[in-house]
C-alpha positions in Angstrom: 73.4 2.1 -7.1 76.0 -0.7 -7.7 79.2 0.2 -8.6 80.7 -2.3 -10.7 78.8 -1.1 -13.9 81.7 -2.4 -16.3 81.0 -5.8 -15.3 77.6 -5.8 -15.0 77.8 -4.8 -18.9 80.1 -7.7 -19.7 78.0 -10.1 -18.5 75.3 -8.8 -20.1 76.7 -8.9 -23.3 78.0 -12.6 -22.7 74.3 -13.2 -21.7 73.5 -11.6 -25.0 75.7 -13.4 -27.3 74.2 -16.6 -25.7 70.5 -15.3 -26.6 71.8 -14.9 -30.0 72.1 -18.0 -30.8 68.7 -19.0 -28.9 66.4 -16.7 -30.5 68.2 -17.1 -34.2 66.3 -20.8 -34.2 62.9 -19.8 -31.9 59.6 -20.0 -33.5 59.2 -15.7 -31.6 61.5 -14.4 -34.5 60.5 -16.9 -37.4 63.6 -15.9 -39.0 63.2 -17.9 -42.3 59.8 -16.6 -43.0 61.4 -13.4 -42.8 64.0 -13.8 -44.7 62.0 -15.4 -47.9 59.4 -13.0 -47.7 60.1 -9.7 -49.0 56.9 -8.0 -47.5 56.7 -9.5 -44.2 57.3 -6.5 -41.5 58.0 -8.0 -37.8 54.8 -7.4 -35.6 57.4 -5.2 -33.1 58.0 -2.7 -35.9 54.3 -2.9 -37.2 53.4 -1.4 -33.9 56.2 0.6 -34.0 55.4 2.3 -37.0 51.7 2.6 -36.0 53.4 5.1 -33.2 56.2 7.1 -35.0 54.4 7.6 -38.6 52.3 10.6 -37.7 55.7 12.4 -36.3 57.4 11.9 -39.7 57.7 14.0 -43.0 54.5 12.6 -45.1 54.0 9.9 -42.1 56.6 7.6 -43.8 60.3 6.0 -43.4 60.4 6.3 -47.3 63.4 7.9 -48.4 64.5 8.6 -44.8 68.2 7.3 -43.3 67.7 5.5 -39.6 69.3 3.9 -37.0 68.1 1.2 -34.9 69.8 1.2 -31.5 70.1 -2.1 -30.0 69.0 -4.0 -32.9 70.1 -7.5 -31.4 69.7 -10.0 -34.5 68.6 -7.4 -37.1 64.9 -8.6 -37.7 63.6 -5.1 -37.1 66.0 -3.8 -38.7 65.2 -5.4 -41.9 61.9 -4.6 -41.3 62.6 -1.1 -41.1 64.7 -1.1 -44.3 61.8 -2.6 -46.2 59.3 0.0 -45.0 61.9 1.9 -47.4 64.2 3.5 -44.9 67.4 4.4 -47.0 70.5 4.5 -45.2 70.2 2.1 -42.5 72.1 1.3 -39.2 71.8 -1.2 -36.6 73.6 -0.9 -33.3 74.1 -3.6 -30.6 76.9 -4.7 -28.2 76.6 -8.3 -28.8 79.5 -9.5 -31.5 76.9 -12.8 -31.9 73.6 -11.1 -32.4 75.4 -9.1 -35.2 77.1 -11.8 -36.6 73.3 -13.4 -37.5 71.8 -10.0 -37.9 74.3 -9.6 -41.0 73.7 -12.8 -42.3 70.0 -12.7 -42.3 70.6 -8.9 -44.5 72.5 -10.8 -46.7 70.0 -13.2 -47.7 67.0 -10.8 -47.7 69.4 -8.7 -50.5 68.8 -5.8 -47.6 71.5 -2.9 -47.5 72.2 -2.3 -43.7 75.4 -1.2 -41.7 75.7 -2.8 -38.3 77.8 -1.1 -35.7 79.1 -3.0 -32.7 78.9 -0.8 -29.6 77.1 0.4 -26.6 73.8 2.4 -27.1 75.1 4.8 -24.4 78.1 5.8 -26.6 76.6 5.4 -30.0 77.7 8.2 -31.5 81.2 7.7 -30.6 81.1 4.7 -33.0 79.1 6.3 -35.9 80.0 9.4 -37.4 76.7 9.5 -39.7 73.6 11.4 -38.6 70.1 10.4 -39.5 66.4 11.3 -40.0 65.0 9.0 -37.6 66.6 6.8 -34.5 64.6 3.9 -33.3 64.9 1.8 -30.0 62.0 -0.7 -29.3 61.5 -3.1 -26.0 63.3 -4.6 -24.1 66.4 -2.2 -24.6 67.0 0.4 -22.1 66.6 -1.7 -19.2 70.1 -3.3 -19.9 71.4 0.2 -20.1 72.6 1.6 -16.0 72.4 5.1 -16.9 70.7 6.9 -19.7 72.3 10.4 -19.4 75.2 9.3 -21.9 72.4 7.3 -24.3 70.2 10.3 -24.8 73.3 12.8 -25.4 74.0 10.4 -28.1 70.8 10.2 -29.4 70.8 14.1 -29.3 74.3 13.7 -31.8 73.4 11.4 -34.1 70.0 13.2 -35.0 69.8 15.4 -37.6 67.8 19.0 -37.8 64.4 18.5 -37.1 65.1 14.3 -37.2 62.9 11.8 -35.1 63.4 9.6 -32.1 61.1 7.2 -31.1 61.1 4.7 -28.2 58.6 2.4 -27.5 59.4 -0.3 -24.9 58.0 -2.7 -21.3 56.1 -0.3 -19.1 58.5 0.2 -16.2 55.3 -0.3 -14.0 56.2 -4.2 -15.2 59.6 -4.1 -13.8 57.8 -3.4 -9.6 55.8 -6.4 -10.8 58.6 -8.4 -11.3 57.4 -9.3 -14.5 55.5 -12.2 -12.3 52.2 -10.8 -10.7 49.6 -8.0 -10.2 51.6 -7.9 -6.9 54.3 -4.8 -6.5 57.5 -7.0 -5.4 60.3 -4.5 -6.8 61.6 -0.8 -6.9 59.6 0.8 -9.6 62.6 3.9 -9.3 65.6 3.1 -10.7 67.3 2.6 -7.0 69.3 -0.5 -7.3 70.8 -3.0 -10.2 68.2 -6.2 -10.5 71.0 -9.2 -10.7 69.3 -12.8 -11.2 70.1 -15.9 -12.8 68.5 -17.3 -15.8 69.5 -19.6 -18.6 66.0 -19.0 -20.3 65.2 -16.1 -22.6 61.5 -14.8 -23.4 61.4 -16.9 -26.8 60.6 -20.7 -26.8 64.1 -21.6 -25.6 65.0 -23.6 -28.6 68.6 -24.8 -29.4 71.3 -24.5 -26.8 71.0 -23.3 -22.9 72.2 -20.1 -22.0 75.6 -20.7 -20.5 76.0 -17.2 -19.1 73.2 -16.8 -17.0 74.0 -13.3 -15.2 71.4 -11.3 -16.1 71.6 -6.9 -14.7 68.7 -4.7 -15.5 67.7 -1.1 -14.2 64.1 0.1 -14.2 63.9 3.7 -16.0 60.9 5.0 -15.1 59.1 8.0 -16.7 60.5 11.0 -14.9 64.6 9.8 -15.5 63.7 9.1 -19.3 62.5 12.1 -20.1 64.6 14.1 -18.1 67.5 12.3 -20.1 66.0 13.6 -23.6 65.4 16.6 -22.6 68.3 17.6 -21.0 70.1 16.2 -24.3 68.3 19.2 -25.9 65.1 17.3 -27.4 61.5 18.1 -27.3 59.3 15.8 -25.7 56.2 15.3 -28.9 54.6 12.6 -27.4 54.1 10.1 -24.5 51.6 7.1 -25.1 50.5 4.2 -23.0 49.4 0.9 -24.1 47.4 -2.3 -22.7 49.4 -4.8 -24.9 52.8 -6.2 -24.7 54.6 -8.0 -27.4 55.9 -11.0 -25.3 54.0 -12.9 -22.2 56.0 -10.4 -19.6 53.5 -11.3 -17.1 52.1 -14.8 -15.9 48.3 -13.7 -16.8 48.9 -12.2 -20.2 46.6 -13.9 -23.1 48.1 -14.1 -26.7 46.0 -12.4 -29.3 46.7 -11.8 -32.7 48.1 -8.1 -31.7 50.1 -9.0 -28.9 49.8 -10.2 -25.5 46.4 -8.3 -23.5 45.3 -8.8 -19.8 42.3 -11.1 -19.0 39.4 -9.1 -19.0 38.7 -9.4 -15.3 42.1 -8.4 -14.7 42.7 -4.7 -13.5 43.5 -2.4 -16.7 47.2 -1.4 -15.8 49.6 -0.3 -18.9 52.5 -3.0 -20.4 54.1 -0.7 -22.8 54.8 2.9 -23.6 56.1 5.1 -26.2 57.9 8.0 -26.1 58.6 10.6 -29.4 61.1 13.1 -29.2 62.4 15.7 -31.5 65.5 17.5 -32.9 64.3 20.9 -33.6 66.9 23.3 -35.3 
């Protein structure tokens, strides 16, 4: 595995502040509708919630403090905090995606705490503990290592709390994110470095200027493995035929996401994973 890891971070957080201020104007995150209306949920967190309700105290967020881990611009976590979530956190490691994400809970009158840091060392930057912790995709393949993530996970939970990630199937990553055609490590063997100055939205506004992009394919057994050995118990382990961007080339839009064609072979394109805290 490539050794340079600090670096690899810090241009992936430059990358990220640069997304920031691409995604803040795309038509994907719609932020002004958002913001005016005070029911809208974001579609990631609908089908978040669809996953992580029956795992919670009367299936609700009601009443319940959470922490969204690499919460980029905050859209999920509003949503969160107006499925009536009470204390609420956001955690991300790009200063520019929390700069917008705390403006856009200012204007939607939504009480949220963001924390600038990395999801591996979360609890080193938050001293509350919560009901349920949150991470949804696209997040842990800009993490090297999850060893240190899941310990912190493990911290920040309290008794008997909730953590739920749903995110890109890592099956995706061996397609490249291109084909039906295996072209990568599906094992998370090496750092994938590439250059890009487009982001999965509609690329609106300004180019991304820093284009070095690192990304390591977790698959199933290392994740797992991670929660477990933080002390958590493995509740649940879905797998899913929909995505919630166009992460491959085929991929139709529907109004629940992004499907396969239908002569297409049935391969997953997300999973989900719930874990618990048990006393």
């Amino acid at each position: 595995m490539k050794e340079n890891i600090d670096q690899d971070m810090i241009d992936n957080q430059a990358n990220w502040n640069d997304r920031a201020e691409v995604h803040i104007k795309s038509k994907f995150y719609d932020v002004d509708n958002l913001v005016k209306d005070n029911s809208e949920i974001s579609t990631v967190v609908k089908h978040d919630y669809d996953v992580l309700k029956p795992f919670l105290p009367n299936q609700s967020v009601v009443g319940l403090d959470l922490l969204h881990l690499q919460c980029h611009i905050g859209t999920d976590t509003l949503s969160w905090k107006r499925l009536g979530s009470k204390k609420t956190f956001g955690l991300d490691f790009s200063e520019n995606s929390l700069l917008y994400a705390r403006q856009i809970a200012a204007k939607a009158n939504a009480d949220i705490t963001y924390v600038q840091g990395d999801a591996r060392f979360a609890s080193s930057k938050i001293s509350n503990k919560f009901d349920v912790i949150v991470t949804s995709i696209g997040t842990i393949t800009w993490l090297p290592d999850l060893k240190d993530w899941a310990n912190s996970i493990y911290e920040l939970l309290k008794d008997d709390g909730t953590f739920m990630i749903r995110d890109d199937h890592p099956l995706l990553a061996a397609l490249n994110f291109e084909s039906m055609n295996i072209t990568a490590d599906y094992f998370n063997t090496n750092v994938d470095t590439y250059d890009s100055d487009e982001s999965y939205t509609d690329n609106v506004g300004p180019k991304i200027a820093h284009t070095k992009n690192h990304n390591w394919n977790h698959d199933f057994q290392e994740i797992t493995t991670a929660l477990l050995n933080a002390g958590l118990n493995i509740e649940f382990l879905g797998e899913y035929p929909t995505a919630e961007w166009p992460a491959l080339s085929n991929l139709i839009q529907t109004d629940d996401g992004y499907v396969l064609p239908k002569d297409a072979p049935k391969i997953p394109l997300t999973f989900a994973i719930v874990a618990k805290k048990c006393k």
